[in-house]
C-alpha positions, 0 to 999 in steps of 0.5 A, spaced: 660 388 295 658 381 292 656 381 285 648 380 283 645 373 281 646 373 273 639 373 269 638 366 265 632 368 262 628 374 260 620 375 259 616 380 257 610 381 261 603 386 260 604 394 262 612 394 260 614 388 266 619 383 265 619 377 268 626 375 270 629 368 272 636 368 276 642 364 276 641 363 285 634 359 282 630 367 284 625 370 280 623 377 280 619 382 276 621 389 273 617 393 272 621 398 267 615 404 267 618 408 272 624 409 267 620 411 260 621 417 260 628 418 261 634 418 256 635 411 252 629 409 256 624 412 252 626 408 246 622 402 250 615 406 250 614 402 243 611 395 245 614 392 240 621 395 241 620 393 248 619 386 247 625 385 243 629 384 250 633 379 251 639 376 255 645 379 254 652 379 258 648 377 265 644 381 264 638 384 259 639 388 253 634 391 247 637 392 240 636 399 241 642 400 245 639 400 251 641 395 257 641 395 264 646 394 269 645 388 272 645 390 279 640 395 278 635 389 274 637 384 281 635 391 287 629 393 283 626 387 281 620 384 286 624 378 287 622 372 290 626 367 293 625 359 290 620 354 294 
């Protein structure tokens, strides 16, 4: 199985999204509310702890402890191939 296209960048966007940019010159959409009421996840409902995430080993991440696995972000981001 290959390896997922790195994230170079991190945006947040409304409604608990994040905009996403990959290495491959994709981007995608995350959209994290499906999770906030799971585990670590829940520590994301504040608006203010979620806009913290950042990039961090190819992936995003939040000074909370939480992060997500790269491949994850990659699979179940809407993404969208360079024009």
């Amino acid at each position: 199985m290959p390896l997922p296209p790195k994230v170079q960048s991190v945006d947040v966007l409304p409604n608990h999204c994040l905009g996403l940019h990959f290495d491959n010159g994709e981007t995608g959409v995350l959209d994290i509310k499906p999770y906030l009421d799971f585990g670590v996840f829940a520590r994301l409902r504040d608006p203010q702890a979620f806009a913290q995430v950042a990039v961090s080993f190819d992936t995003v991440g939040w000074p909370c402890g939480v992060d997500l696995d790269p491949a994850f972000v990659y699979e179940k981001s809407r993404v969208k191939s360079p024009a």
